[in-house]
C-alpha positions in Angstrom: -12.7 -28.9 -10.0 -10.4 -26.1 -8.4 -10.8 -26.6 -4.8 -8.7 -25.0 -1.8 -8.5 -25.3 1.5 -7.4 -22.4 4.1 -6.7 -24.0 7.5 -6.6 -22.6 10.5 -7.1 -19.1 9.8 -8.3 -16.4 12.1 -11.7 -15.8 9.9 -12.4 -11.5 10.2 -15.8 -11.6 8.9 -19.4 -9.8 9.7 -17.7 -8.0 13.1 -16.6 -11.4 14.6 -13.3 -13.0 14.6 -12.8 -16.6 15.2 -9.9 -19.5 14.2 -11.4 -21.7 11.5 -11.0 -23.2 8.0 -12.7 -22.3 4.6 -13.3 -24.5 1.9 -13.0 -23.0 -1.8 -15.1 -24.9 -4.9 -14.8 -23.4 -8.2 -15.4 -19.6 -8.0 -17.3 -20.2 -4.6 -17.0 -20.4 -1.0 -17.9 -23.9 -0.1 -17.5 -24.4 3.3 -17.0 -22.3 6.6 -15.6 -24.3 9.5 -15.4 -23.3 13.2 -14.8 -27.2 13.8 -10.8 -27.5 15.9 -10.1 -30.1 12.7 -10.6 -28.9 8.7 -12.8 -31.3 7.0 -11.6 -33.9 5.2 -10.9 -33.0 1.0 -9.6 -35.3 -1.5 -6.1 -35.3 -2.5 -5.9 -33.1 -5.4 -7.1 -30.1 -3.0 -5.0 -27.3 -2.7 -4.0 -26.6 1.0 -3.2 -23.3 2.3 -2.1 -23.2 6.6 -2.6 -20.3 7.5 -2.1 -20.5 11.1 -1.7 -16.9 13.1 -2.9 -15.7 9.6 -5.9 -13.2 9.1 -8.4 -14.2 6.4 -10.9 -11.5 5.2 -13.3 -10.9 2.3 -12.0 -9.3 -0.5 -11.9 -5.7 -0.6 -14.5 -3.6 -2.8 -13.2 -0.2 -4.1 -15.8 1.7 -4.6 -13.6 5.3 -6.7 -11.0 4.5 -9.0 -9.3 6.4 -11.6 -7.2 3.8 -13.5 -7.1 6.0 -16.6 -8.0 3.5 -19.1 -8.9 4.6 -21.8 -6.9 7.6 -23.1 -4.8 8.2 -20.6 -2.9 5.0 -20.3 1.1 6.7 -20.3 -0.2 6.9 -16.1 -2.4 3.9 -16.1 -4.3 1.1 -17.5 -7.1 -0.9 -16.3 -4.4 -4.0 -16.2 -1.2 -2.6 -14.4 -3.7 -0.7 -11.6 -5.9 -4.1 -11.1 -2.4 -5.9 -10.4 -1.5 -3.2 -8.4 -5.0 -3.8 -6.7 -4.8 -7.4 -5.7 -1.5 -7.3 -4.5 -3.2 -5.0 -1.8 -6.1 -7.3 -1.1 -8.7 -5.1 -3.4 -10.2 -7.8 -5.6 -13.5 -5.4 -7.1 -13.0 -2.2 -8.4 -15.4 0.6 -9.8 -13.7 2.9 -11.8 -15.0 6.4 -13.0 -15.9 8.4 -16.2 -12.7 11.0 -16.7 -11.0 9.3 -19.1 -10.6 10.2 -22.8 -13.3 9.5 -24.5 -15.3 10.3 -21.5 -17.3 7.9 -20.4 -20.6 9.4 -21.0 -22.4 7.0 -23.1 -23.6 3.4 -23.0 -20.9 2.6 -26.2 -18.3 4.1 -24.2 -19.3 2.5 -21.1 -19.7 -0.9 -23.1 -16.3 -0.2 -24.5 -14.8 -0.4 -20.6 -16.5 -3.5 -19.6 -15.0 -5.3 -22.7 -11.9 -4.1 -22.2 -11.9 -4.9 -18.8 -13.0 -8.5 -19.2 -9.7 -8.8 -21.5 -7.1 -7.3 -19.0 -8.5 -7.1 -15.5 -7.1 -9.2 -12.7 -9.5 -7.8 -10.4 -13.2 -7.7 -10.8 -14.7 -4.3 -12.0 -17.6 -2.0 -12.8 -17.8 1.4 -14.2 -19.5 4.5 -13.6 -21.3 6.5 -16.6 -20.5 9.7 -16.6 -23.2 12.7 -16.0 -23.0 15.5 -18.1 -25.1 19.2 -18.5 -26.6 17.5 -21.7 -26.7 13.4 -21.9 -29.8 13.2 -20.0 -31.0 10.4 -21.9 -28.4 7.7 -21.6 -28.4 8.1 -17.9 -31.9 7.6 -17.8 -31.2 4.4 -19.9 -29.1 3.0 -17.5 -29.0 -0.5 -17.0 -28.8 -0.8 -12.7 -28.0 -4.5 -13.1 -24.8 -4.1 -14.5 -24.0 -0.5 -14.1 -22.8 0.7 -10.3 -23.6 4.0 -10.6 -23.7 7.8 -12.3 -20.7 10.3 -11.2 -21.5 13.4 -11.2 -19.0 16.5 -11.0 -20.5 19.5 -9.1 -16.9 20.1 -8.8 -14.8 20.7 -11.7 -11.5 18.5 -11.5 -9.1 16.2 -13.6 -11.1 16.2 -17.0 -13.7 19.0 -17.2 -16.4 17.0 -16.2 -18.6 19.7 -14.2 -22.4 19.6 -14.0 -23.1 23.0 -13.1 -26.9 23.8 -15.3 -29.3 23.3 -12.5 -32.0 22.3 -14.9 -29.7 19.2 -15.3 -29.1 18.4 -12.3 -32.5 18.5 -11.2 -33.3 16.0 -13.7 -30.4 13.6 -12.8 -31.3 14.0 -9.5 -34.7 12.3 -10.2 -32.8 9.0 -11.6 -33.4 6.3 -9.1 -32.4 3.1 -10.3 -28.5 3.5 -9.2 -27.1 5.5 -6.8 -25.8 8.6 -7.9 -21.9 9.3 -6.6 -21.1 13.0 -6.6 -18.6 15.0 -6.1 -18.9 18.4 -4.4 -16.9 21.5 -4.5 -18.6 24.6 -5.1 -16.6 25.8 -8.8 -17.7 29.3 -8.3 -15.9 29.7 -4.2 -12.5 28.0 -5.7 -12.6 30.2 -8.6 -12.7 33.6 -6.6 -10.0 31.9 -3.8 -8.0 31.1 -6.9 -8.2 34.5 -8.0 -7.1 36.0 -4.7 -4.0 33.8 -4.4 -2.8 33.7 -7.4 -3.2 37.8 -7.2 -0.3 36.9 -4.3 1.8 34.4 -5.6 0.7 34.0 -9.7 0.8 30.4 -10.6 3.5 29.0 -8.2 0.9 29.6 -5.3 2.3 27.6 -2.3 0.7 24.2 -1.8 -0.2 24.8 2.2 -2.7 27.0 0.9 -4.5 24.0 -1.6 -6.9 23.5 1.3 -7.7 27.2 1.5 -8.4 27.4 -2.4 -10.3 24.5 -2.4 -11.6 25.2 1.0 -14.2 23.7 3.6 -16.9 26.3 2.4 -16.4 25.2 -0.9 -16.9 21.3 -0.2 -20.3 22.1 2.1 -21.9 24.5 -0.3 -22.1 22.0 -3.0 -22.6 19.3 -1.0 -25.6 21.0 1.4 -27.0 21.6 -2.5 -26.2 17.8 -3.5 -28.4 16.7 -0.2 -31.1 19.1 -1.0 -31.9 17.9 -3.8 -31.4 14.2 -3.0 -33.9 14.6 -0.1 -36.3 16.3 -1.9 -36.5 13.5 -5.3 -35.6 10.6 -2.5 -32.7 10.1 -4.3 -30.0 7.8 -3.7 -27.0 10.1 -3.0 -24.0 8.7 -2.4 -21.2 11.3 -1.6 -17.6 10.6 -2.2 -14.5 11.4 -0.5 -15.8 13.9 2.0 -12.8 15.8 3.7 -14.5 18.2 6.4 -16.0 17.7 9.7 -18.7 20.4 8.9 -20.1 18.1 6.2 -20.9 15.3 8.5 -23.0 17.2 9.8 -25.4 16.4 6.5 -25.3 13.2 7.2 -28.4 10.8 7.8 -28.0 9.5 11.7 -25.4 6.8 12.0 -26.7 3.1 11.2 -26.5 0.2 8.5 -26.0 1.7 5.5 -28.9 -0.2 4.1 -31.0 2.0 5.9 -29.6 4.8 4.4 -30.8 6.8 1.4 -27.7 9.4 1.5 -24.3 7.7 2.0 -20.8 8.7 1.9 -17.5 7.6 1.4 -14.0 8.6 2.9 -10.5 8.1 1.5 -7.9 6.5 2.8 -5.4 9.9 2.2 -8.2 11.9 4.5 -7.8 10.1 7.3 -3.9 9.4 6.7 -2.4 12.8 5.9 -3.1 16.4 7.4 -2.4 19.9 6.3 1.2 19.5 8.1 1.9 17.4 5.8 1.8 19.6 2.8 5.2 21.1 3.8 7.0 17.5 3.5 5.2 16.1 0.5 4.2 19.2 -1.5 2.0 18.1 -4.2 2.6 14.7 -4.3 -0.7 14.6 -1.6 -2.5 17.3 -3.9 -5.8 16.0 -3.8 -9.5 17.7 -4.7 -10.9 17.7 -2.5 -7.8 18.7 -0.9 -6.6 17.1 2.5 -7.1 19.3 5.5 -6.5 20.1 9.0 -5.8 17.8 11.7 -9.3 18.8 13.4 -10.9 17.4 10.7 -9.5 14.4 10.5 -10.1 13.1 13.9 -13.6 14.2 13.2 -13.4 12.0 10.0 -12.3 9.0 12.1 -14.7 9.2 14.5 -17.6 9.4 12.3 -16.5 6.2 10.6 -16.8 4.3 13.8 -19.9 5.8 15.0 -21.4 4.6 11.2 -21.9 8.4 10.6 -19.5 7.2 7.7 -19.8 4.6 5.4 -17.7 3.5 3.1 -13.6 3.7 2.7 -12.4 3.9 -0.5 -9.1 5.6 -2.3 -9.7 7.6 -5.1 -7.3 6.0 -6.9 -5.5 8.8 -9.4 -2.4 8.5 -10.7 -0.1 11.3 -12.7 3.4 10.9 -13.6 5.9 12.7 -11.4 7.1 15.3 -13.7 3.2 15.8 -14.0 3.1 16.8 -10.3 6.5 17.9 -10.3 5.4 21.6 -12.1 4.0 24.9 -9.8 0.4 25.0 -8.4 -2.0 25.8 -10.9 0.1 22.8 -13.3 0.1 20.4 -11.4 -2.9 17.8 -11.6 -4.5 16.8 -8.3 -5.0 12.9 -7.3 -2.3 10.1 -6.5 -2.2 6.2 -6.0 -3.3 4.5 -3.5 -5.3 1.3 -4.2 -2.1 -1.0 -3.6 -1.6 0.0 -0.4 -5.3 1.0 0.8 -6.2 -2.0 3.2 -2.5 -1.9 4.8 -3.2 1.7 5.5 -6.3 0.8 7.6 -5.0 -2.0 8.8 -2.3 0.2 10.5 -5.1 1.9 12.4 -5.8 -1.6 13.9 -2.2 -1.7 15.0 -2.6 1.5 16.5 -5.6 0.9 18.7 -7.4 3.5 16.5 -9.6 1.4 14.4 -10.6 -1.9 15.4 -9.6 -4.3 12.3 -13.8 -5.9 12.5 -14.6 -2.1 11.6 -11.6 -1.6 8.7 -13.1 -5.2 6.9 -17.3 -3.7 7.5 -16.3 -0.4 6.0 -14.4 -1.7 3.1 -15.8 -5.1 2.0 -19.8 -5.3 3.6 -20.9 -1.3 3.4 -19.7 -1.3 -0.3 -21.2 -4.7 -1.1 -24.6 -3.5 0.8 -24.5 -0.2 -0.3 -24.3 -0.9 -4.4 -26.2 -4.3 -3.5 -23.3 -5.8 -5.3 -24.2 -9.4 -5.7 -22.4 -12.3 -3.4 -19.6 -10.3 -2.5 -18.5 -8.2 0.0 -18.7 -11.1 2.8 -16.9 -14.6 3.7 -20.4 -16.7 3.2 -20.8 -20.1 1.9 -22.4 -19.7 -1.6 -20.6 -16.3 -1.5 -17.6 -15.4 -4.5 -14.6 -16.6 -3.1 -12.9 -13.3 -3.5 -10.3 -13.5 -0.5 -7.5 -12.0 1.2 -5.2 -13.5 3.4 -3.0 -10.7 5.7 -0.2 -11.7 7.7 -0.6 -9.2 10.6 3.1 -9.6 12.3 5.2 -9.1 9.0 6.8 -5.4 8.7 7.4 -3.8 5.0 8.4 -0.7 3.5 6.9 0.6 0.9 9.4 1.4 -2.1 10.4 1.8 -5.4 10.9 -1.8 -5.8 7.8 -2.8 -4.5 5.4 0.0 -5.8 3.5 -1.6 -8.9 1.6 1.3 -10.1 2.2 2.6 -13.4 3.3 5.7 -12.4 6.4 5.1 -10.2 5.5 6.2 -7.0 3.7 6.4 -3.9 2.8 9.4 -1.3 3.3 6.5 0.7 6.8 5.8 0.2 8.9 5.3 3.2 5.9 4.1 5.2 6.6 1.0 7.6 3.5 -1.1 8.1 3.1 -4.2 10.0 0.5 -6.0 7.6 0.8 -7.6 4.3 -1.3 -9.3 1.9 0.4 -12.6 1.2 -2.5 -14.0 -1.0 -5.4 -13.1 -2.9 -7.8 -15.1 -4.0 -10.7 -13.7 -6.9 -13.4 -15.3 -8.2 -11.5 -18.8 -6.4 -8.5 -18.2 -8.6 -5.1 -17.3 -6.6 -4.2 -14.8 -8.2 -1.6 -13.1 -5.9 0.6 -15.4 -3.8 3.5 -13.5 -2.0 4.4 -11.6 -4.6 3.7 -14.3 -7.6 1.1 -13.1 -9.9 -1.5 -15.7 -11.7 -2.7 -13.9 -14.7 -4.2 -16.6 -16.4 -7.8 -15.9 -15.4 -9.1 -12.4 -16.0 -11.7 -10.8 -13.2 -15.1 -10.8 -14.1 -18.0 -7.8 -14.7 -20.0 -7.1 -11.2 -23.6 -7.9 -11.0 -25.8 -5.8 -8.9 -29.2 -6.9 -7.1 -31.6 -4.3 -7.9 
């Protein structure tokens, strides 16, 4: 039998926080002890003090773009997953855009085995929505599938969705939530047109937020909740970026009482349009990060519950990808190493209490995709765990970046967490800086 024991942690867990130990059995959390002694184990238990030590569940990514297949020279489902759990993300879901697209149940089978070969982390994958595959969405399997994506945006791969007829029909899907994302294709094509009139293709990057701009993100996703409302759809939208969208939102509350959900990203609540003029497009996102005002509006709706779920959006590109002018350069950047320091530096601040960083990025994605026996430190639960020391400072760079791709809008950044183990499925798979590749993640199951 594998069997740990974590002593004298303080346990960050389902908005409490108390000192305590937790037994690991196998691939399951055994025990949870609030006793001032850890119980007694036999001697071939592994024994982890973790005095002064925070101990959380694992975290759930719900958007990832780890490129795999066809697009591997930036990332692959194994380097990204490694990268993952070194950050304390030990489930993943991982969208469509890659070459082939992921828009049929072969392809999408094709992912899951792969995955089961190479992944560190445990995964899922999205199938991809297109104007014309009607029927293999409709044959999706909600047991094993976490969700469709839809495009009402175009972005990295040409997936837009733009026939209504179409989307009124994927709109009626129920059995898995359907994750979209909105910009309105027509509004960024006319600002396009009226800056590049300007500036031709080397537009300045301040004015990515103006191309891709707040009107744009509202008009599609007004449309998105329209038609989620009126099928009783379960809409979940991702990586909002404006304070005017929130105001879409169903009232603030558990997410399992929502039908329309949505998801923020760590690099909208981290970065602002100043920031444009120091890292150029190296925080060129769609949708694109914005002003300060919004924000703070951002951050504030995630702790009234108006906001549900953080997540990263995960996208690498080589530098001398994002190193070309404007219209060249591909939007999206890495992030899932480095996601649940990021919040975690909120704590530190005073800004985000660290009960409120673990609900929004381990129990609202477990409760939202009814992912089952994850998402929470419970006995019977997956022991997929993260330990934190919250008093050790790092740097992030170019020696400790594992992503594929090199680099990091985050380079340079001080923080005063880091993940010193990681524990999936029971198996310790990152221990300060020591990888255990030996046993691969496994496929998500889902509840429904």
């Amino acid at each position: 039998m594998n069997r740990t024991l974590i002593t004298q942690a303080n346990i960050i867990n389902e908005g409490e926080t108390f000192t305590g130990h937790l037994l690991i059995e196998n691939d399951r959390i055994a025990q949870i002890s609030r006793q001032p002694a850890p119980p007694s184990v036999p001697d071939d238990t592994r024994i982890i003090h973790a005095a002064g030590k925070w101990l959380l569940p694992g975290v759930i990514d719900d958007q990832v773009h780890f490129r795999d297949p066809g697009l591997t020279y930036k990332a692959d489902i194994y380097t990204e997953s490694k990268a993952a759990v070194a950050g304390g993300v030990t489930s993943f879901m991982d969208m469509p855009n890659t070459i082939p697209q992921t828009t049929t149940r072969q392809y999408l089978d094709d992912k899951f085995t792969r995955a089961a070969e190479i992944s560190l982390a445990n995964f899922s994958f999205y199938l991809g929505a297109t104007n014309d595959n009607l029927s293999e969405l409709q044959a999706v399997n909600p047991k094993t599938t976490c969700g469709i994506k839809v495009f009402m945006g175009g972005s990295t791969g040409n997936m837009l969705v733009n026939d209504p007829v179409a989307l009124d029909h994927i709109f009626r899907i129920r059995k898995v939530p359907i994750a979209v994302h909105c910009e309105d294709e027509d509004t960024i094509r006319q600002n396009l047109q009226t800056y590049r009139r300007e500036f031709g293709d080397d537009i300045p990057i301040e004015n990515h937020p103006l191309i891709r701009s707040e009107a744009a993100c509202y008009r599609s996703s007004s449309f998105a909740v329209e038609l989620a409302r009126r099928y009783q759809t379960r809409l979940h939208l991702i990586h909002i970026s404006t304070a005017k969208e929130l105001e879409l939102l169903d009232p603030p509350g558990p997410v399992k009482q929502k039908k329309i959900t949505t998801e923020v990203c760590i690099h909208h609540l981290w970065f602002q349009q100043e920031d444009y003029a120091d890292k150029g497009n190296l925080i060129k996102w769609n949708p694109a990060v914005k002003t300060g005002a919004d924000r703070e509006a951002l951050i504030e709706a995630l702790l009234s519950d108006r906001i549900d779920v953080v997540a990263t959006d995960h996208a690498p590109h080589t530098l001398e990808e994002k190193d070309q002018v404007y219209t060249l350069a591909p939007s999206g950047a890495p992030m899932v190493q480095h996601s649940l320091t990021a919040m975690l530096e909120f704590a530190h601040q005073g800004r985000i209490p660290v009960e409120k960083v673990i609900e929004k990025m381990c129990h609202a994605p477990a409760d939202l995709f009814q992912i089952h026996h994850r998402g929470y430190l419970r006995e019977g639960y997956f022991a997929d765990l993260v330990l934190v020391d919250p008093h050790e400072t790092w740097t992030v760079n170019s020696y400790n970046i594992l992503y594929k791709c090199g680099w990091s809008p985050l380079e340079g950044t001080t923080f005063r967490s880091k993940v010193t183990h990681t524990f999936v499925n029971g198996n310790l798979v990152y221990d300060n800086g020591i990888f255990d590749e030996s046993v691969k993640g496994t496929a998500l199951q889902f509840d429904r």
